[in-house]
C-alpha positions as CSV (number, residue, x, y, z in Angstrom):
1,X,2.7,32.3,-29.2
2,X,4.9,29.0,-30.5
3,X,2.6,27.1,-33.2
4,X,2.8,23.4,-33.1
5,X,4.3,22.3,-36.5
6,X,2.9,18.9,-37.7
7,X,6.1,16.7,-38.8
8,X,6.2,15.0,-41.5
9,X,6.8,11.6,-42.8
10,X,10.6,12.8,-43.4
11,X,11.2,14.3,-40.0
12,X,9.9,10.6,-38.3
13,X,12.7,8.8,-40.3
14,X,11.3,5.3,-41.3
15,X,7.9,5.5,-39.8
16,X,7.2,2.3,-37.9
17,X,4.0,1.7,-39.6
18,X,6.3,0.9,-42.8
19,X,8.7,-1.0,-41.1
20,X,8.8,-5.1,-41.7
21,X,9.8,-6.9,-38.5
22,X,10.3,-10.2,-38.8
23,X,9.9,-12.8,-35.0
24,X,12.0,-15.5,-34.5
25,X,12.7,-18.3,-32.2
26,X,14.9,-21.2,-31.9
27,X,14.9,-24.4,-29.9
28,X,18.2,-26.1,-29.4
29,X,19.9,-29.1,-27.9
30,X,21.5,-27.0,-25.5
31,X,22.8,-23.1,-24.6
32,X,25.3,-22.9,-26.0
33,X,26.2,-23.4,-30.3
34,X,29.9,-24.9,-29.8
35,X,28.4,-28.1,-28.4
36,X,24.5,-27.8,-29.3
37,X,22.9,-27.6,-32.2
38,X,19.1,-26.1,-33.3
39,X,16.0,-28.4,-33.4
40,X,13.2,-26.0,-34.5
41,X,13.5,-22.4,-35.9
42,X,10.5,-20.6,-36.5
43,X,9.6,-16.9,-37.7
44,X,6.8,-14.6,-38.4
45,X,6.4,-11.4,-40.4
46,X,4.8,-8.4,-39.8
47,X,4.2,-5.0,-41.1
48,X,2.0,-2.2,-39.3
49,X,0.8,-4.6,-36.8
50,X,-0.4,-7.1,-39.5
51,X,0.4,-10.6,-39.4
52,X,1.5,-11.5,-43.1
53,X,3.3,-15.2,-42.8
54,X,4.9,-17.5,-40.9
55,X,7.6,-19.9,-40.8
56,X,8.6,-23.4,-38.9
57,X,10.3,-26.0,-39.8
58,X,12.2,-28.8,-37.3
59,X,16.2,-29.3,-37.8
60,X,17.8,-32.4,-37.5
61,X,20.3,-31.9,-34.8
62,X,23.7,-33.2,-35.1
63,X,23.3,-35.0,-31.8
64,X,20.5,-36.8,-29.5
65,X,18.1,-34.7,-27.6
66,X,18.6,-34.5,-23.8
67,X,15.8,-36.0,-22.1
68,X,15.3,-32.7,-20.2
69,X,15.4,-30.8,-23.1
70,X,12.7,-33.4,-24.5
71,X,11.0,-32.4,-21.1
72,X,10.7,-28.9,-21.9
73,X,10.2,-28.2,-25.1
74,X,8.3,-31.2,-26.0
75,X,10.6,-32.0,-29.1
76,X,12.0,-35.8,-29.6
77,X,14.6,-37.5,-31.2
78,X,11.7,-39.0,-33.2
79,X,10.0,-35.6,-34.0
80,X,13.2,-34.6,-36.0
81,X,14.7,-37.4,-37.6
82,X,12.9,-36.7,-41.0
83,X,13.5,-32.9,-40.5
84,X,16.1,-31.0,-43.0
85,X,20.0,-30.6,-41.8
86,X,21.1,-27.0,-41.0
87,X,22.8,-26.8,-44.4
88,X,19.0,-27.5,-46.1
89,X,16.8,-25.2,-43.7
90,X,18.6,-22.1,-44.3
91,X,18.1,-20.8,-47.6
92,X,14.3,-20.7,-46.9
93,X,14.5,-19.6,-43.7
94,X,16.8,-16.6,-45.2
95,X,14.5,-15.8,-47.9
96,X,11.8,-15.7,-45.3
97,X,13.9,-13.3,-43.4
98,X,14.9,-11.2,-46.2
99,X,16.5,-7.6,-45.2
100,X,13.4,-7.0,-42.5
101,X,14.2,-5.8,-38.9
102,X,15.0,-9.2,-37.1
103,X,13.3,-9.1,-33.6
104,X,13.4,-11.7,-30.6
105,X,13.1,-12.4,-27.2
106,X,16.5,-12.5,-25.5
107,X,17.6,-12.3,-29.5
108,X,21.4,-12.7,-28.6
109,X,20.6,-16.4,-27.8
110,X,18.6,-17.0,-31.2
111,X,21.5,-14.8,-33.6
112,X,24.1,-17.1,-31.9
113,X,22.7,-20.2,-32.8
114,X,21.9,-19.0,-36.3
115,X,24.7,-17.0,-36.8
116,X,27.0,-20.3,-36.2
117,X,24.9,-22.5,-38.5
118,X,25.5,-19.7,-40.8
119,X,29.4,-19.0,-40.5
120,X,29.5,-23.3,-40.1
121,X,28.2,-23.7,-43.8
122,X,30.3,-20.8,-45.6
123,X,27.8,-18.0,-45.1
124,X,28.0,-14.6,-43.6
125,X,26.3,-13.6,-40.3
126,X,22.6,-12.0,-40.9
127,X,23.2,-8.0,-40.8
128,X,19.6,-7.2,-40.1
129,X,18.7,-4.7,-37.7
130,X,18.1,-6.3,-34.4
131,X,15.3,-5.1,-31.6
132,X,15.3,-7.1,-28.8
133,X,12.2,-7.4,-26.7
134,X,13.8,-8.0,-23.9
135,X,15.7,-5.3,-23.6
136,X,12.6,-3.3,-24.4
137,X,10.7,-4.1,-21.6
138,X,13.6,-4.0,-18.9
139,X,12.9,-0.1,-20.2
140,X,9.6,0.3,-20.6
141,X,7.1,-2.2,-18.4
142,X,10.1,-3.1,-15.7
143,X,8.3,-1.2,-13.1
144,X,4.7,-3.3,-13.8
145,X,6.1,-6.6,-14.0
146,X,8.2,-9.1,-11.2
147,X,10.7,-10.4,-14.3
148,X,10.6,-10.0,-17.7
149,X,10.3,-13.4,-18.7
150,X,8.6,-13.6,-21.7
151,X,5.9,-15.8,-19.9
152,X,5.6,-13.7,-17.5
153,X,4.9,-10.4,-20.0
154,X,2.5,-12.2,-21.6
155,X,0.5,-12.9,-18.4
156,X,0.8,-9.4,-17.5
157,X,-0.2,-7.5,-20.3
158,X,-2.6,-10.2,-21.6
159,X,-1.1,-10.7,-24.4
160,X,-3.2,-12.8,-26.8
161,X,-0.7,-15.6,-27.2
162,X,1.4,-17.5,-24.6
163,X,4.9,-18.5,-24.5
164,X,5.2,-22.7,-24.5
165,X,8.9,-23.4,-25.5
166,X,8.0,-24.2,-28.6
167,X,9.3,-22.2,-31.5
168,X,6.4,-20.9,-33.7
169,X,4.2,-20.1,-30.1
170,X,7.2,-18.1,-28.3
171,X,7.1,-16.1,-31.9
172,X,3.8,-15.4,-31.6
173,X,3.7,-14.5,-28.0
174,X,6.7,-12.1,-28.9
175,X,5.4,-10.7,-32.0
176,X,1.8,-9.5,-29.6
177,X,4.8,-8.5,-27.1
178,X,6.7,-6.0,-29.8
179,X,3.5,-4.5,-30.4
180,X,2.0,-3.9,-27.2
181,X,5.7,-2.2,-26.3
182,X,5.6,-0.5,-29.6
183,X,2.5,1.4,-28.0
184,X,4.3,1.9,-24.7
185,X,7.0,3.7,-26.7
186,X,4.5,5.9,-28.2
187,X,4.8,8.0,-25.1
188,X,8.3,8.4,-25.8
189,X,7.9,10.4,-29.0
190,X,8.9,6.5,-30.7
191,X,7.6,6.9,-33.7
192,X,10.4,5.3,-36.5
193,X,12.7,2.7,-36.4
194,X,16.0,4.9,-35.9
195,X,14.2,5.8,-32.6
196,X,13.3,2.5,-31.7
197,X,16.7,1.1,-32.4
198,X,18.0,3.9,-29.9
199,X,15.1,3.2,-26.9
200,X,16.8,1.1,-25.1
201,X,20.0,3.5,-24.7
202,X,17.4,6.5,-24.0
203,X,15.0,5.2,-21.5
204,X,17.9,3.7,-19.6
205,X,19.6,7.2,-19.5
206,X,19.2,9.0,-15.6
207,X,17.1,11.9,-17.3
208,X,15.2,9.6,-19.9
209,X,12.0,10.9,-18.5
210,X,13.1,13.8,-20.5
211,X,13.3,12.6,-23.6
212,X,9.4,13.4,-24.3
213,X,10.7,16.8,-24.2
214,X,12.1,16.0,-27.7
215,X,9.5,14.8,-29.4
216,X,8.5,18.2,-31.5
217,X,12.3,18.2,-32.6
218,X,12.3,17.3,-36.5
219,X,14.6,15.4,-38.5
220,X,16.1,18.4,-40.0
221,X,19.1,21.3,-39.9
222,X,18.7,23.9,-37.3
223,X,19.5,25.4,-33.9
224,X,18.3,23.9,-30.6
225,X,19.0,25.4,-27.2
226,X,17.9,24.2,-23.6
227,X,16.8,26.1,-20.7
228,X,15.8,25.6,-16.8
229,X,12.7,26.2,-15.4
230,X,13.1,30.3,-15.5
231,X,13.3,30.3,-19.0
232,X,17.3,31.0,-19.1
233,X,19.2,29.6,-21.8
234,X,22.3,26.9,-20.8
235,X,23.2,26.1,-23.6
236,X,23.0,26.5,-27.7
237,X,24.2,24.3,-30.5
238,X,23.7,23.9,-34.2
239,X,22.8,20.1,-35.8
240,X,22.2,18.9,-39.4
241,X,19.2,16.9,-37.8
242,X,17.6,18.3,-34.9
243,X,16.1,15.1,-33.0
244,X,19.1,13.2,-33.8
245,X,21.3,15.7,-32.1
246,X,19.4,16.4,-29.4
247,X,19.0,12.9,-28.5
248,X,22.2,12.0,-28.6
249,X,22.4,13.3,-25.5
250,X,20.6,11.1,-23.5
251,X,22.6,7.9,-25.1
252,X,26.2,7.1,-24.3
253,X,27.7,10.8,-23.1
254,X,28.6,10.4,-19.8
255,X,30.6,13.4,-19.2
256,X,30.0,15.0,-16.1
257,X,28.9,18.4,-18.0
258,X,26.3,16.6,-19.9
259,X,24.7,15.3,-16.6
260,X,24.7,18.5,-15.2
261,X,23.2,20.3,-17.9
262,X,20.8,17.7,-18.6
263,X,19.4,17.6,-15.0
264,X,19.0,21.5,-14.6
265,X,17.2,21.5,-18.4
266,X,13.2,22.2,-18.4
267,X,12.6,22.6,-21.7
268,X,14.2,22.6,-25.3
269,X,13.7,24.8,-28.4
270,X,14.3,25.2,-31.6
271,X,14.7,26.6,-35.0
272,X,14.8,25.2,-38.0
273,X,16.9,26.6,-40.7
274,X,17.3,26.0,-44.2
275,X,20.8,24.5,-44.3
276,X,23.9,24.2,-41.6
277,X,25.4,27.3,-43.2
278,X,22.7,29.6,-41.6
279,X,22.5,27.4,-38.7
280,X,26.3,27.6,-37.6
281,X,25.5,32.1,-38.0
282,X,22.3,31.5,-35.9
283,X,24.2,29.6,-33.4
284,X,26.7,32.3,-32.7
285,X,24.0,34.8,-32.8
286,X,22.3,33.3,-29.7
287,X,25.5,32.6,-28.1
288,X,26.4,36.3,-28.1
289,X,23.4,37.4,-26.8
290,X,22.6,35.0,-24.2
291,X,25.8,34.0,-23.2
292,X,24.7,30.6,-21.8
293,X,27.0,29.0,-18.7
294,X,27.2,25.4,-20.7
295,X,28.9,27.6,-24.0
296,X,32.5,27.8,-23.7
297,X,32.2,30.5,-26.0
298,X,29.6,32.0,-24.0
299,X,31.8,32.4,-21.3
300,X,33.4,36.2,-21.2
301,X,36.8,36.9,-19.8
302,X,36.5,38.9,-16.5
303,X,39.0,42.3,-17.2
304,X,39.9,45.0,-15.1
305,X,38.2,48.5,-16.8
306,X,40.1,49.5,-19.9
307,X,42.0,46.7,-20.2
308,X,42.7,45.7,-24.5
309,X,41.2,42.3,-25.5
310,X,43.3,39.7,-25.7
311,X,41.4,37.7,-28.1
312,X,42.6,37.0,-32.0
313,X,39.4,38.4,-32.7
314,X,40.5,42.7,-31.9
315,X,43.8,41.1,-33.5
316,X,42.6,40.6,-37.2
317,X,40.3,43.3,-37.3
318,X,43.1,45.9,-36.7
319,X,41.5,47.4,-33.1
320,X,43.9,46.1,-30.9
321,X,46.2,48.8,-28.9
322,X,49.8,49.7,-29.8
323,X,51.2,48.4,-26.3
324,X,54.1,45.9,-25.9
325,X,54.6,43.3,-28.7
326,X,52.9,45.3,-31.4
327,X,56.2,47.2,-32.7
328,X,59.2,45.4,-33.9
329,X,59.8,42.5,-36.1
330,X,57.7,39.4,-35.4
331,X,60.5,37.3,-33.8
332,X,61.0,40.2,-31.5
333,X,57.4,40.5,-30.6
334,X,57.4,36.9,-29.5
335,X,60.7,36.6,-27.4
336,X,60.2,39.8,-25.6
337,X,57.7,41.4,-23.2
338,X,56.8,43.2,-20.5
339,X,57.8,40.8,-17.3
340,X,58.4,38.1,-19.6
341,X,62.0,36.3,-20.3
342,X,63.3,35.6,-23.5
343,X,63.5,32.5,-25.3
344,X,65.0,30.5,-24.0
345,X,64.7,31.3,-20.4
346,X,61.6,29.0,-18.2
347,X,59.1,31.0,-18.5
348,X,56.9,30.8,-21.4
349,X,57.4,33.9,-23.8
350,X,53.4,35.8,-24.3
351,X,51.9,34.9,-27.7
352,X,51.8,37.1,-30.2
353,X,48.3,39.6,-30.6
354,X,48.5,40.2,-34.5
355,X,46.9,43.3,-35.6
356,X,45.1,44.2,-38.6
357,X,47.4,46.2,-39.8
358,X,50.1,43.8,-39.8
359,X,48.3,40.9,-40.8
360,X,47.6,42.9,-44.2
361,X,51.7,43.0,-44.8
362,X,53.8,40.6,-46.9
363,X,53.4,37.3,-45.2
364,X,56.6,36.5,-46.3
365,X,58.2,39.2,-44.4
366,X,56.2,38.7,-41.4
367,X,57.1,34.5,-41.6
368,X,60.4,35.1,-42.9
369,X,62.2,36.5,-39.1
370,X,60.0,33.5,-37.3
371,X,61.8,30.9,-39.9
372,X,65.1,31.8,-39.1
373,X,65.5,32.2,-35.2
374,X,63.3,28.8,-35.6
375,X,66.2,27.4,-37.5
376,X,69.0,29.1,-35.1
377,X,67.3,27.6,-32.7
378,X,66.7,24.2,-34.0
379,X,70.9,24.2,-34.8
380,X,71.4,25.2,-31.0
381,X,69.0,21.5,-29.7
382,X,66.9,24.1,-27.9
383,X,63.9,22.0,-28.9
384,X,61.2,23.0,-26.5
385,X,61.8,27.0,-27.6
386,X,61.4,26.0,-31.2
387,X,58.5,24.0,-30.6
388,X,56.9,26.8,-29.3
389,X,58.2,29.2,-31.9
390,X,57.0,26.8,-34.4
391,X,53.6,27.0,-32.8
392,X,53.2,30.7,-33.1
393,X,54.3,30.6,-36.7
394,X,51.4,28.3,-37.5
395,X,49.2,30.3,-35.5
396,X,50.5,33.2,-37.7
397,X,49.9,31.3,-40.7
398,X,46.1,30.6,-39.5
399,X,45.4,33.8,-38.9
400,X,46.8,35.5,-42.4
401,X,44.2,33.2,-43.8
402,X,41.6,34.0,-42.0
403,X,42.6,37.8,-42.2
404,X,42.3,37.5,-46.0
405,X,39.2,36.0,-46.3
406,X,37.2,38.2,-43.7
407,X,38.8,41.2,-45.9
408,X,38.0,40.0,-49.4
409,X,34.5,39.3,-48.3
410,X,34.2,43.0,-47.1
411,X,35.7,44.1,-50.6
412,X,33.3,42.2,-52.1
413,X,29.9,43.9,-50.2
414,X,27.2,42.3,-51.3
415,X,27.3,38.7,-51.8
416,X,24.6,36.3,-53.3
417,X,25.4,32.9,-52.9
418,X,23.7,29.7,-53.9
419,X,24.8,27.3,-51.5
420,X,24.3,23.4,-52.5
421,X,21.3,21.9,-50.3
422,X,20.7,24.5,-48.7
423,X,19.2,27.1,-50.9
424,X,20.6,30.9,-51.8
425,X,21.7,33.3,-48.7
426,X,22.7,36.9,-49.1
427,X,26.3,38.3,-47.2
428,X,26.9,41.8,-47.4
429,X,30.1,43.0,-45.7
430,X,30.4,39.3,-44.4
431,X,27.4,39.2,-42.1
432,X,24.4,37.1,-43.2
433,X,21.9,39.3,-44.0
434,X,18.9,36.8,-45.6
435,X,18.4,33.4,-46.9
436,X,15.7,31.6,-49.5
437,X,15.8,28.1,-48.6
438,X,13.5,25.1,-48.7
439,X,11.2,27.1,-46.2
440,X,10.8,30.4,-48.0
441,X,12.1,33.9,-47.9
442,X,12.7,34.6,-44.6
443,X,14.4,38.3,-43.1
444,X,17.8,38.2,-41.4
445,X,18.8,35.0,-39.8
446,X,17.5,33.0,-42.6
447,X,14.9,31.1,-40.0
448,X,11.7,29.3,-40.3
449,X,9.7,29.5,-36.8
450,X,9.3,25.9,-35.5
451,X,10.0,27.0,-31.4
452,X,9.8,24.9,-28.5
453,X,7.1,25.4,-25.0
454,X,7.1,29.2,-24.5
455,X,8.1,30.0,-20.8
456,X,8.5,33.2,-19.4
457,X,12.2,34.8,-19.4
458,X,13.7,36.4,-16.6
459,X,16.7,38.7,-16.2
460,X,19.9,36.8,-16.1
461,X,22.1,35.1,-18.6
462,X,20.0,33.5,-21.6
463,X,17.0,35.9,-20.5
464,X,14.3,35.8,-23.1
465,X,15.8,32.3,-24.5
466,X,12.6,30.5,-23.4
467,X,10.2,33.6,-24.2
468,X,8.1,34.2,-27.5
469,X,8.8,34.5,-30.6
470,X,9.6,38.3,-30.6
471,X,12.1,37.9,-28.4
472,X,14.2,35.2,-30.0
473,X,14.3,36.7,-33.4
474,X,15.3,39.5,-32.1
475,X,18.8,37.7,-30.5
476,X,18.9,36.1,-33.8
477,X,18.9,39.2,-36.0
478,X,22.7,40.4,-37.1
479,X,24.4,42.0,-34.4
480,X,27.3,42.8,-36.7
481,X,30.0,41.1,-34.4
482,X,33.5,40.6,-36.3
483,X,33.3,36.9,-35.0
484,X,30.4,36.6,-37.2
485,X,32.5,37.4,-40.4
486,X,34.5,34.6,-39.1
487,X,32.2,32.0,-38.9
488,X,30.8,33.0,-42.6
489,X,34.3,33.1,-43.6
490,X,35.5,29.8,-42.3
491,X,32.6,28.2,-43.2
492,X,32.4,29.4,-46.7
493,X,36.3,28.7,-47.1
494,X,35.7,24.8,-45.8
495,X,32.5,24.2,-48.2
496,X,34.0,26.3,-50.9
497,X,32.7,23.3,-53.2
498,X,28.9,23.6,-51.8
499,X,29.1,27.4,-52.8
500,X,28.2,29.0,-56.3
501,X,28.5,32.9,-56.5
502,X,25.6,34.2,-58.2
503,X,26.2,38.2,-57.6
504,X,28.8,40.2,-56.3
505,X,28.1,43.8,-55.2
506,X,32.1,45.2,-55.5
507,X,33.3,45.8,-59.1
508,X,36.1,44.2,-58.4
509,X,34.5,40.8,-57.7
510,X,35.1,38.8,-54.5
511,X,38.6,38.0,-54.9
512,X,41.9,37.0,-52.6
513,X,45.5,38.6,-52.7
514,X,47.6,36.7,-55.7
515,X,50.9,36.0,-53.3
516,X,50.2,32.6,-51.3
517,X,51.1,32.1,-47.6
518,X,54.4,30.1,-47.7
519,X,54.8,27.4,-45.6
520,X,57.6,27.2,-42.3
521,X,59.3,24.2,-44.1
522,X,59.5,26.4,-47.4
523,X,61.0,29.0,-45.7
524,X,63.5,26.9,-43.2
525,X,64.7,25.6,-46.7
526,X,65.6,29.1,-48.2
């Protein structure tokens, strides 16, 4: 059985109960600030649904009111002609502001006005976080309402204040608006201001009914996967913040992939580890043994039986066959094979599959004969053969690193790394074996349970990716697959500055070979 996991004030961001939102309205001349100018600006601040100030003041405009504007909004030429200039109302006004989360109706129209009054007197625009009401409700109360007039919202949800075209009411009436959508959101799993900021973008989304299926997700690293309604994984990823990630889904990616995979998911899960080291080794875990359709990794290779792998994977750990292009010198390897042309001709020449065995050698000698038929070639202006040559030399190069580092953390058989953030993790023969991070000690995998709605796994790809808890950890316990040494390898080798080695089972310590891989420009230039 999955427990519910209370989250805590961390995994909700900035709870909206701390948040200060600040109201505003402006009335103006006219719409638009190139030839208008503001009359009255008014705000009002809140903080977890109290009331704690206002502000209004009138502005002398730097023309005469419209009569149709006097019409509407009640405001005459007489009304302002005592009031402060633009210049004078906006230090108070901006102290009243201060760095709260700026909130309007339609709030484009208002930052426009005061964003030109601002840049018009030598200041900078306001950089506050914006929320527009408006845009809120279009999301959230569109289907309960003819228009989403602000006078029309407050009508329908009886709000306690109503709109009059008149700054300081209209803030009011959208300040008892924010709130009464803040509720609405509720239902969303909205519960801090970097969700809120998002809504609009979520709820607009074609599977934003989905989103509540997030809500359980915390703010913190881990490993999330989705499933359809039999409980079959499509797909697995790894995220530094769980909710964040998995959101981001719903907001802006409009691939067609996404769409798919979002419509077909039921349900999401996930685990939360202590750190993205153990994350990115639980990822490929569940990837291996569920082999979900949306994973390109996932996605196996049909081969007739007995056929070798052609992946650089059997290449570096030395398993690969002794067919055609594993004898030879490397440039012969790569210009010849069986149905292939050379160099030169228009087909393509086969890359390369690099043993073990080979890719322990002198990389000098193994770079050396790639250099030189690069540079033959080069002198001969057949460009598109040396690009490709060049290719496969880098590719060599890759791998001779990645060959070394898999080996010396073999060598080195037990590991016990303290990795920064994240906590200490034990490798032995470069598969992670256990963690101790902010969670506790946990076995292999390095997980603390936090999973998503149990459903009930069939057999098929991802099978037992939506059941219990036994079943997870058990496709999350080491398999000992070499591509696991490569993740840990890679992974330790681009944080090498996270990672402080606190025991080393080999008495020879956990060391690299002494001669560095030359580069194809260093030996060109021999």
């Amino acid at each position: 059985m999955d427990l519910a996991v209370q989250r805590t004030f961390d995994d909700l961001g900035t709870p909206l109960c701390d948040v200060t939102f600040v109201v505003l309205d402006v009335e103006t001349t006219g719409g638009s600030p190139a030839t208008s100018s503001l009359t009255e600006v008014a705000a009002a601040r809140y903080r977890g649904g109290e009331l704690l100030g206002t502000y209004q003041t009138f502005v002398r405009p730097d023309e005469r009111i419209p009569p149709f504007i006097t019409a509407l909004t009640g405001i005459s030429d007489a009304m302002v002609a005592d009031a402060p200039t633009t210049g004078a109302m906006l230090p108070s006004f901006l102290e009243f502001v201060g760095g709260a989360v700026v909130v309007g109706h339609n709030i484009r129209f208002d930052l426009s006005f005061l964003d030109h009054a601002l840049v018009s007197t030598g200041r900078d625009r306001l950089a506050n976080a914006t929320v527009d009401t408006l845009a809120l409700a279009r999301r959230l109360v569109r289907d309960m309402v003819p228009n989403c007039k602000l006078g029309t919202l407050a009508e329908t949800l009886r709000l306690p204040h109503r709109p009059s075209h008149r700054a300081l009411t209209d803030v009011l009436a959208t300040g008892d608006l924010l709130h009464a959508l803040l509720e609405r959101a509720g239902s969303f799993g909205i519960l801090g201001l970097e969700e809120l900021l998002d809504l609009p973008r979520l709820v607009g989304h074609p599977q934003g009914a989905k989103l509540k299926l997030t809500t359980r997700l915390p703010h913190r690293p881990g490993v999330y996967w989705f499933t359809d309604a039999v409980g079959n994984a499509l797909y697995v990823g790894k995220a530094t913040d769980l909710q964040a990630r998995v959101r981001s889904y719903f907001t802006g990616d409009r691939r067609p992939k996404i769409g798919r995979l979002l419509r077909q998911m039921d349900a999401v899960h996930h685990q939360v580890c202590p750190g993205p080291f153990t994350a990115e080794v639980i990822e490929g875990r569940l990837i291996r043994a569920w082999s979900p359709p949306y994973n390109r990794q996932g996605k196996a290779r049909r081969r007739s039986a007995g056929a070798a792998p052609r992946s650089d994977l059997a290449d570096i750990t030395g398993t690969a066959g002794t067919g055609a292009g594993t004898t030879g010198t490397a440039t012969e390897a790569f210009t010849r094979g069986p149905g292939r042309r050379p160099v030169g001709g228009r087909q393509r020449p086969r890359r390369r599959r690099w043993t073990g065995a080979v890719l322990a050698g002198d990389p000098t000698e193994l770079l050396a004969p790639l250099a030189d038929r690069l540079t033959d070639l080069a002198a001969a202006q057949e460009y598109e053969e040396a690009a490709s040559l060049r290719d496969e030399a880098e590719r060599l190069r890759h791998l001779l690193g990645r060959h070394r580092r898999i080996e010396s953390l073999r060598r080195a058989g037990r590991l016990v790394l303290l990795l920064e953030g994240e906590g200490t993790v034990e490798v032995v023969d470069g598969l992670l074996s256990g963690t101790t991070g902010s969670g506790g000690t946990t076995g292999s995998g390095g997980t603390t349970e936090s999973g998503g709605s149990p459903t009930t796994a069939h057999a098929g790809a991802g099978a037992g990716a939506g059941a219990g808890a036994g079943a997870r950890m058990a496709a999350m316990a080491g398999d000992g697959s070499e591509n696991e040494r490569i993740i840990v390898a890679q992974w330790l080798h681009a944080n090498a500055e996270r990672v402080r080695v606190l025991e080393v089972g080999s008495p020879d310590g956990w060391w690299l070979p002494a001669d560095r891989i030359p580069t194809l420009r260093e030996l060109c230039g021999r």
